[in-house]
Structures are given as structure tokens and as C-alpha cells.
N, C-alpha and C positions, 0 to 999 in steps of 0.2 A: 696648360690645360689640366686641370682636374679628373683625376681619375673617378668612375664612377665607383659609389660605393658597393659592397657587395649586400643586399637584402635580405636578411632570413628569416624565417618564422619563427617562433619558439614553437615547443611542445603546446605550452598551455594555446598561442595564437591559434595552431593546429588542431587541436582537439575543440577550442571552441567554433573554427570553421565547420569541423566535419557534424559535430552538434546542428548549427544552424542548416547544414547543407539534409543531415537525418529529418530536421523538421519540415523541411519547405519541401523534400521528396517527398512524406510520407503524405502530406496534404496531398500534392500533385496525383500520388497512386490514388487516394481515397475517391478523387474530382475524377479520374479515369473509370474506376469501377472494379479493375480486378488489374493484376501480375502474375507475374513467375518469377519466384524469389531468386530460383537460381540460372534464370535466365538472364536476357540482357535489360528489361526492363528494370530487375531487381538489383543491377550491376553496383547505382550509385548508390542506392542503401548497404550494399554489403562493403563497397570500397569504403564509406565512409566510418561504418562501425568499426572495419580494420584500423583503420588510419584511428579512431578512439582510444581504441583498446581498451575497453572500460573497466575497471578494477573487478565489479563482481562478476565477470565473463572468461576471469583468472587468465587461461595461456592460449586466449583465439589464433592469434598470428602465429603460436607454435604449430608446429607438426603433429605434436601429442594432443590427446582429448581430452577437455578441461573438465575434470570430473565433478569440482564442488559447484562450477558455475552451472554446470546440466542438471544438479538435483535441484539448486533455487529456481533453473528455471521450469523442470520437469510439476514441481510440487504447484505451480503457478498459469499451471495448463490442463486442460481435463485430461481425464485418463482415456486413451490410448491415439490421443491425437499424433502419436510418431506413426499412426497405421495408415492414416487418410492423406491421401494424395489429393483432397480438394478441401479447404478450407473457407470457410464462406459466414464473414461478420455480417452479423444483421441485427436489425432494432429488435424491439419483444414484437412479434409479429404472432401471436397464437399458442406458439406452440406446446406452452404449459398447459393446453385443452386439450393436448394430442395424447399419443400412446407414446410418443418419444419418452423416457425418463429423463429429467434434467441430471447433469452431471457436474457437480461445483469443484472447483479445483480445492485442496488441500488449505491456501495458501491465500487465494485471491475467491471474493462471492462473490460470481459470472457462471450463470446458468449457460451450460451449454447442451448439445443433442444432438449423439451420432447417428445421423442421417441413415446412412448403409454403410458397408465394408470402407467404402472411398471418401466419404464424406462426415465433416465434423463441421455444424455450428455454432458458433459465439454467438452469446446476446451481449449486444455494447448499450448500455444505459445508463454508464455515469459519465459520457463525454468522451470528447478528444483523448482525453489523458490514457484512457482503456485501451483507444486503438494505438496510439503510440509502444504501450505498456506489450501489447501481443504483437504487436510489427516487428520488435528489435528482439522479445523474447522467440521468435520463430528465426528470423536471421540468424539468432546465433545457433539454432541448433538447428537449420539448414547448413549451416559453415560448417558445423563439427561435425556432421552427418556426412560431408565430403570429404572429410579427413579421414575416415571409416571407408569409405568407398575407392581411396587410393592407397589405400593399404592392403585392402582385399582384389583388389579386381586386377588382374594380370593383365587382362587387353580387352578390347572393344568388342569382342567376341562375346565376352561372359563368361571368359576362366576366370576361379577364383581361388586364393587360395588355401590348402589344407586350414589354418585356423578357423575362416570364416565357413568349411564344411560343418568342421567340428563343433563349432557355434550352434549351427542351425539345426544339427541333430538334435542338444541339447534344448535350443529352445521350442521343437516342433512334437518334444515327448510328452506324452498326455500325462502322465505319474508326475509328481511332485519330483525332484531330484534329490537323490541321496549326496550325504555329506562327500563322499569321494566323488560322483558324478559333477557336483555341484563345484569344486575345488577344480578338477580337470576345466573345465566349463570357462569358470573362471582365469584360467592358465592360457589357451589359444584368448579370452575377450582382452586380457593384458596385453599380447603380443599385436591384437589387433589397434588396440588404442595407445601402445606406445609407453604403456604405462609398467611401474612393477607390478607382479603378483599384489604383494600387500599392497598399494596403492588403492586396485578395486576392492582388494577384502575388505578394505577399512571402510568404504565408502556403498559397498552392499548390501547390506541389510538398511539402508536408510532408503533405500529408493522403495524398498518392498513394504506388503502389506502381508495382514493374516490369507487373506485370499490368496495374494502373489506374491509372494517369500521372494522368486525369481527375477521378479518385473525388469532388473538392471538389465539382463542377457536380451528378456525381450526387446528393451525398449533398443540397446542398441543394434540388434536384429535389424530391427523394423526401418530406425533412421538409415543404416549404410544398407537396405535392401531396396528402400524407395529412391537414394543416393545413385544406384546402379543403373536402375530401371532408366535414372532420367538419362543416362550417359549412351546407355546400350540400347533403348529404343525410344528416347525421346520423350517420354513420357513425364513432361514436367509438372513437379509439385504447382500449385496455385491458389490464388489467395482472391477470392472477393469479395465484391462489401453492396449487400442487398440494394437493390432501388427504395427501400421503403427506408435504410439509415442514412442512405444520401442524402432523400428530401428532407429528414425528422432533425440531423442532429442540427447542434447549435440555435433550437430554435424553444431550446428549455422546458419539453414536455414534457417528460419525467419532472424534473423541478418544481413548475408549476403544480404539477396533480400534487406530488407530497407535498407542498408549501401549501395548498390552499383547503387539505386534510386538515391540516394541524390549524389553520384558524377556525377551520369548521369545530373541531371539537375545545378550542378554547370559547368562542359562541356558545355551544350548547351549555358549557359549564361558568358559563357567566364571569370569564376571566379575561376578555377581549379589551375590558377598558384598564386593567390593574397594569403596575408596573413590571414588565418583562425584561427576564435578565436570559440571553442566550449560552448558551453553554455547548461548545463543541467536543466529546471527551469520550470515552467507552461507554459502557453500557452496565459500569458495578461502581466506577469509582464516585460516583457523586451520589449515588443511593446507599453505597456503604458505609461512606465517610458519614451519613444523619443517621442511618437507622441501624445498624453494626451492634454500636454501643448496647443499645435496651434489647434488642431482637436476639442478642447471640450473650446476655449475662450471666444466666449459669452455665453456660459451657463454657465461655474462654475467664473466668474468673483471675485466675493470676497469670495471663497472658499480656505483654506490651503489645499496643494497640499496632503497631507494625506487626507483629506477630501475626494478628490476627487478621490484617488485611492480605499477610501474607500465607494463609489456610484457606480463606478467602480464593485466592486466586490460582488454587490448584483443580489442576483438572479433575478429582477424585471429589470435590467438594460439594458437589450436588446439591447434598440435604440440606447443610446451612445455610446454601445458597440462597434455597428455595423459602429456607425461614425468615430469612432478613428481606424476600421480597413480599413473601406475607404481611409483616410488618409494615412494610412502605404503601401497599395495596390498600391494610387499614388505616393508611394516615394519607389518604386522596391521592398517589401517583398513581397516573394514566399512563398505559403503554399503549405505545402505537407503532405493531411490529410494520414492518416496511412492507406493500403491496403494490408500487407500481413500477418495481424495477431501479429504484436511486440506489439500494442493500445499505438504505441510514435509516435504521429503527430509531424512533424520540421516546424520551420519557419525560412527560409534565409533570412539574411540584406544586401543589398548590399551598404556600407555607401559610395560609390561614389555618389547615388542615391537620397540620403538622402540632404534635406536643413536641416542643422542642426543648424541656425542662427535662428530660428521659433521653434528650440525644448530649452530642458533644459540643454543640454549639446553644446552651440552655439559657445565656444573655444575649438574646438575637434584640436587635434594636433597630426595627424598621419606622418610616414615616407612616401618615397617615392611611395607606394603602398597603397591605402586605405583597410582596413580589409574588411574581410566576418565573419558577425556571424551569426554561425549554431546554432539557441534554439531547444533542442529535449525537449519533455516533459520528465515526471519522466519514469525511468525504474523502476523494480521491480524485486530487490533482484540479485541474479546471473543472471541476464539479462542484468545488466549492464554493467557485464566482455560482455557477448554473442555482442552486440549493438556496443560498444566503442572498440571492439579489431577489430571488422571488419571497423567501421568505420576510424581507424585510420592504416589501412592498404595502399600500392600504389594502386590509379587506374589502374586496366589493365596491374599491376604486374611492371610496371615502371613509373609511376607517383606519386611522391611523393606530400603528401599534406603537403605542412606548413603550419601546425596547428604552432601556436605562445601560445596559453593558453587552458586547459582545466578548467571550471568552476565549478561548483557541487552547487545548492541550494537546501537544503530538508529539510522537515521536520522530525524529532525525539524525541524522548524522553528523557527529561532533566532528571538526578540524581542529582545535585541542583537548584533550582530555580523554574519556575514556567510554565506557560504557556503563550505561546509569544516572550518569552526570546531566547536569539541569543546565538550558541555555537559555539566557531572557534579552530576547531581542527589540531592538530599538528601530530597527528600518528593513524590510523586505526589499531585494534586488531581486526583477527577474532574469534571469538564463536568458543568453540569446538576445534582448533587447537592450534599449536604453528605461526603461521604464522601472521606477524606482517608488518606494511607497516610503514617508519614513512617517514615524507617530510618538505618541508618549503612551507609553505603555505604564500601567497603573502599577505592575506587577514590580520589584527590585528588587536586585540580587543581594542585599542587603536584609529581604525578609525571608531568605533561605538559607542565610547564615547558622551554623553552630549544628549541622546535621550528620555532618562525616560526609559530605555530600560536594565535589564541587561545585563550583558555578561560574560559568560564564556570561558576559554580556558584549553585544554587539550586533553586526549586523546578519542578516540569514538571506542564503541564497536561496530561492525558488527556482527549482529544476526541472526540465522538460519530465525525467523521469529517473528516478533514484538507480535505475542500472546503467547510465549512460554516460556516467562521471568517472574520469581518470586522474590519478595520482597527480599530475603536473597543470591540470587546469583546477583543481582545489588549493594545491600548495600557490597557487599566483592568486585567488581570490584572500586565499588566508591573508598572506603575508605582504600583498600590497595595499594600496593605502584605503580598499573597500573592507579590508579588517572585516572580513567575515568568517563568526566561528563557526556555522554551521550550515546544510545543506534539508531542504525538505522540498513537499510537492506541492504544497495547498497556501502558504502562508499571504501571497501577496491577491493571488485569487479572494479570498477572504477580505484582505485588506480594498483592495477595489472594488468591492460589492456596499463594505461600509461607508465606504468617502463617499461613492457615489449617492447611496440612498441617504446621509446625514448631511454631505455638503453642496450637492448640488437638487434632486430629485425632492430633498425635506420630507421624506415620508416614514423618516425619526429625526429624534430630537439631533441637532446638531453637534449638542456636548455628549455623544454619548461617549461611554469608558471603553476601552478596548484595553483584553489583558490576553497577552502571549506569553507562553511557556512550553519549554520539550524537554524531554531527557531522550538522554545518546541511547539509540540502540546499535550504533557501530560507530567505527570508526575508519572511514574509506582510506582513510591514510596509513592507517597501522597494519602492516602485513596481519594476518590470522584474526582480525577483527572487522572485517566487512558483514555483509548482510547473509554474504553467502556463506558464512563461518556457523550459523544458528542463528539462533533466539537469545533472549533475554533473559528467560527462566527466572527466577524469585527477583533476579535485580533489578528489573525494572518495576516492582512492586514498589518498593519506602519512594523514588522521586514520582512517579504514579499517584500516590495517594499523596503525597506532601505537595505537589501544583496544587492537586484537585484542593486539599484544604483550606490553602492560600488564597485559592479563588474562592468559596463559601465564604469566606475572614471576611473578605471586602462586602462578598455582598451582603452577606448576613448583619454587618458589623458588630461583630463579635469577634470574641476569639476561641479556640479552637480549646477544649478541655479534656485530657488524656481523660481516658477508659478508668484509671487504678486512681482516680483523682477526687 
């Protein structure tokens, strides 16, 4: 008789269950209406983030409180939602007519509006992906908020201890805190969270603003104060999701209104029948890359054109900003800032319009028709299917738009290489499914050679949500045989709005080109380089503006002519 064998999961089997098990609860809460995160309802969402452990959420399963993961996710929520005990998603239902002021997080643009002392509302308009995005970022700092709450609370009673007195003197003084108040302060919130002194010092002033220098003591205040309340008299946090986002989502109405804007004003300006090339990218780099050059000539004179996209994209930069979109305003780009809640501002090119003898691209070599390029800013996550299926739908059910290229520039997450670096993917895998997109991508890492630049190519995973990936389920995508370099939100979303409208629905041409590209903005694998490590600062300027140029090469057919040339 054969012994039976012993069964075990791996890490990566593990974290991709607990993924699939995060997804199909959080639908389940949505279809219910409301929970309690840290009750029993919220049980399988919190076990299974545990069992994740996702990289940017640094040390959940410890004991200590994970400092850089609560500033990514602090900066990605409005301000002062640690205060509200009732939290409550809902569609745009009004309330920008109201006296409420909208409050946009730092981090993530999601109007939201505190209700009264208890109450904080979300407005969810770019999709699923949004409510995912605040389910797991409020778990975790429900989870860390309990960690504060058993550190401070002696018994069921409501003794607590000497630090967390000392705590709440500090943070309940109406005066601003001096440097030695501020340091003592800081001395019991270390002891409360487990941490060294320098630990919080270092991470201090990032949480604060000019208004609230302090805001770090508050916020953790407020999280181990509502932590308490729920232990000592029941009083549990809770989370709903309005009756008007139940009926509304997944059924593309936001999408729709912005998608059927923008053929209203390609209509009016009589560019509905020309050759459209889409562009999905920021909102500088493809207006800068043509009009830079002529708009900004005597001032950056003996500057390399990387230079100058990189003064460009400082936050101090204002004025030139405002000159080179002058420029573009006199050569027919259309904006069309965002008004129905998507937060993807387009900008139309009309290149009939365009002197392009005065840009960088001065042998433009079109057919008989000059193109339209449509730049939307970035979507987010399954908003990109919502956005791009409507937009690549006919006007008014018989006008077909020839779209001739869909583009894609974003940034993700490298599995080798570094931050900066360029990835050019040949097939989209999503998360969680079986379902796989693969394509020929126009773009070759071959045409970003000779940069200082690396580049990878292969396949890219599509992820439920960039904060919910651990170390041992990236390293088994990396390294087996789906050879995936890299990790993002929208890529396959994207890719299934185009097949479907080119190969099945024919409401574009069938050949149309489709060109993907990203540069790293982390690296989820590399200790000190995840998401929650910062920004990118200047480096993600040159592969920025080096995709975007890549992409005008093609469509423009031309090639790209340095500034000092």
C-alpha cells in the first residue's frame, strides 16, 4: 500500500488563493451593501490580506506598526478619514452642488466629503478597481489601528496606558507643538507603535502639511482611539456602498458621457471622418515632445532636450509650462478637462494644424488624410476596459471611427531591473484568471536601444491592485515559464476593449496597431524600492519622454530631431 503523499501549498499557491479569496469577498460585501471591517463580516478580508502580506503594507503580521506602508496609504485617502467611524462609497450623487467641500487625496483624484464628525464619503467613478483600491487600503490601517489599540488599552474597562495619556495631551493642545513638546510626543507614539524613536523622526514630517506639521500623532490618535471604542463599547467602524453605486456601476456611465464628449467635439471640429490614432499617456509628455522645441527656444538654448523635459516636469515650472501650452493652443490642441467624474482629462491634435517644420518632428510623412491624436490621461485599473470600449465604439450607432493605432504608456512595476527602466510587452496575463491577451506590439526593444536606458521584454502581469502583491507570488510569475517582467493595472483591460471592438464587434478597422510600453517605477522585489519607498523624481522623466517619442516616430513617420540639431 502506498503511502499518501504529503500536499503543500507554496508561498506563491498561497498568496494567489488569498488574492482570489480578497476578490470574490470584496464583490460579495459590495452585492451585501455595507460591513464591519473589524468585525466578523470583515473577518475573511482581513485573514486573507494577512495570509498576503503584501510587500507595500511592509510588517502587517508583525506586532510593530508599519510606518512607510500607513504614509502610502494615509497620502491615498482623504484627510481625516482615521476620525470617521462610518465610511460610505457612493456614485457622484450631487454632492459637488452641496456646501460639502470636495476633499481629493494627495495621491489618488477621488472627490470625497466629510459628511459630519462620524462620517467620510468616497465618490467611486472609475470602477471596480477604485473600490478594491479603498477596501484593502482601509483593512490595512484597520489592522494597524489594532495594533495601537493593544498596546495602549490595559483591560476592557478603558485603562490605558501612561504613553497613550501622553499622546492625547499632545495631540488635543490647540498651540502648534514646540520642538521639545514635539520630541517628548514623539517618544511615548514610538513606545506605542513599537518602533524606535528615530524610526517615527524619520518618517514625521512626511505625514505633515504646512497647516499640520503634527498630523502623524493625530492620525495615530484617532486610528488606536476608534480601535478602542470598538473593543470597549462596541462601537464598530463600517463601511457602505450607497444604493445609487450598486445599481450604477459596471454599467459604463461615467465612460459613456466622457467617450461620447470627445466625439461630440471631434464632430463639431470636423475631424470624425480623419484617421485617429489614440494615445493613452499624461497630460505634458506628448504636447511637449511637438511644441517644447519652438515654444521654449530662447530660453533653454544650450540645453539637451532631456534637460529640458526635465525643468519641464518640475513642480516650480509653472510659467514655461504655461508657454509651451500656449503654443500648442495656437497650433489647434483641444482640451477637454474631465467633468463627469472618469478624472481622464483628453487633449486632441489636430496635425493639419500643426507647423511641424518648428517642431522636432519637421519630416512628418502622412497619407492622404492627416491624423487626430486623442491623449487621454491614465485610467485606473478596469476603467480602462469601461473608457476605451466606449470610446472605440460608432458615433450615433453608425459612424465609424478610424482609429488606425491604440497606444498605452504607463508606469509599473519591474521584476528585473530597476527604477526608470523600460518594459515592452508582448502578452498581458490577468491575476486571478485564466484569461490571457497576447498581441504584436509595434513598439521593439530594439528601438530604445543606445539610451543608458535598460529594457526588457516579455510578458506583463495585470493585477487586481498594485498594493496586493507579495514577494513569492512575483518571484514564481517571474521565474516560471510565464516569464513575466513586470506587473501593472490597466494593461489587459485595454487589450480586451481592443480585440473586442477590432475583432469581433468591427467598429475599427481590424489591422489596427497597438503599441505598449512602461518604465519601472519600483521594484516590488527589491527591499527599499517598492511603491511605498517614494516617487520617481526626475527619473522617470528621459524613459517618459523617450516611449512618448517612440510612439509620435511611428505615427508621425518620421524621426525624432534633437533641439541643438
Amino acid at each position: 500500500m502506498k503511502e499518501g503523499k504529503n500536499i503543500s501549498r507554496t508561498r506563491a499557491q498561497e498568496s494567489s488563493a488569498a488574492i482570489e479569496k480578497m476578490y470574490i469577498t470584496m464583490r460579495h460585501l459590495f452585492n451585501r451593501g455595507f460591513y464591519k471591517p473589524m468585525g466578523i463580516s470583515g473577518d475573511t478580508l482581513r485573514e486573507a490580506l494577512m495570509t498576503l502580506r503584501p510587500e507595500i503594507y511592509g510588517n502587517i503580521a508583525d506586532e510593530k506598526v508599519e510606518l512607510k506602508g500607513l504614509l502610502y496609504v494615509i497620502e491615498r485617502l482623504p484627510l481625516g478619514i482615521e476620525e470617521c467611524r462610518f465610511i460610505n462609497l457612493t456614485s457622484d450623487e450631487g454632492y459637488s452642488k452641496s456646501h460639502f467641500e470636495a476633499i481629493v487625496p494627495p495621491k489618488r483624484r477621488r472627490n470625497c466629503y466629510r459628511i459630519d464628525a462620524e462620517q467620510m464619503n468616497v465618490e467611486i467613478t472609475r470602477g471596480r478597481s477604485d473600490i478594491y483600491d479603498i477596501l484593502t487600503h482601509l483593512t490595512f490601517i484597520f489592522i494597524e489601528s489594532h495594533k495601537i489599540k493593544n498596546r495602549v488599552l490595559i483591560d476592557e474597562g478603558g485603562e490605558v496606558s501612561r504613553d497613550w495619556v501622553k499622546l492625547e495631551q499632545a495631540v488635543l493642545k490647540k498651540e502648534p507643538l514646540t520642538l521639545v513638546e514635539k520630541e517628548i510626543a514623539i517618544s511615548h507614539a514610538a513606545n506605542i507603535l513599537a518602533r524606535t524613536f528615530e524610526d517615527v523622526l524619520d518618517i514625521y514630517d512626511d505625514f505633515g502639511s504646512e497647516e499640520a506639521p503634527d498630523r502623524f500623532l493625530h492620525i495615530i490618535f484617532w486610528l488606536g482611539k476608534l480601535a478602542m471604542e470598538e473593543v470597549v463599547s462596541s462601537t464598530k467602524r463600517t463601511i457602505t456602498f450607497s444604493p445609487i453605486l450598486r445599481e450604477r456601476l459596471g454599467h459604463h456611465i461615467h465612460g459613456e458621457i466622457w467617450a461620447t464628449n470627445i466625439k461630440e467635439v471631434l464632430k463639431i471640429n470636423q475631424l470624425l471622418d480623419r484617421p485617429i490614432h489614440i494615445i493613452s499617456a499624461n497630460m505634458h509628455s506628448v504636447m511637449n515632445s511637438i511644441f517644447a522645441k519652438n515654444a521654449l527656444k530662447n530660453t533653454f538654448k544650450d540645453k539637451l532636450d532631456f534637460d529640458v523635459f526635465e525643468e519641464l516636469s518640475k513642480s516650480s515650472a509653472n510659467e514655461i509650462r504655461n508657454t509651451v501650452k500656449e503654443v500648442a493652443f495656437q497650433n489647434g490642441m483641444i482640451f477637454l478637462p474631465e467633468s463627469v467624474g472618469t478624472n481622464i482629462d483628453v487633449q486632441i491634435f489636430d496635425t493639419a494644424k500643426i507647423d511641424w517644420s518648428v517642431t522636432s518632428f519637421s519630416e512628418v510623412a502622412f497619407g492622404e488624410q492627416k491624423p487626430v491624436l486623442i491623449v487621454m490621461d491614465y485610467a485606473f485599473g478596469e476603467q480602462a476596459y469601461e473608457t476605451v470600449d466606449e470610446l472605440l465604439k460608432p458615433y450615433k450607432k453608425n459612424t465609424f471611427l478610424n482609429v488606425q493605432s491604440v497606444s498605452i504608456m504607463g508606469k509599473a512595476g519591474i521584476l528585473e531591473g530597476r527604477k526608470g527602466d523600460i518594459m515592452i510587452p508582448n502578452a498581458h496575463i490577468n491575476e486571478g484568471t485564466a484569461d490571457n491577451y497576447y498581441f504584436e506590439n509595434e513598439l521593439t526593444p530594439e528601438m530604445f536601444q543606445g539610451n543608458n536606458i535598460a529594457v526588457f521584454s516579455g510578458s506583463m502581469v495585470t493585477v487586481l491592485g498594485t498594493s496586493l502583491q507579495n514577494r513569492e507570488l512575483l518571484k514564481f510569475f517571474h521565474e516560471s515559464t510565464w516569464g513575466v517582467i513586470g506587473l501593472e493595472m490597466e494593461g489587459s483591460h485595454y487589450q480586451k476593449a481592443i480585440q473586442s471592438a477590432s475583432k469581433i464587434r468591427k467598429s475599427i478597422p481590424k489591422d489596427v496597431k497597438v503599441r505598449y510600453a512602461y518604465y519601472a517605477s519600483d521594484n516590488p522585489l527589491e527591499t527599499g524600492s517598492t511603491l511605498a519607498s517614494g516617487g520617481l523624481g526626475t527619473t522617470g522623466v528621459k524613459p517618459t519622454y523617450l516611449i512618448t517619442i517612440k510612439i509620435l516616430e511611428q505615427i508621425l513617420n518620421t524621426n525624432y530631431k534633437t533641439f541643438d540639431k
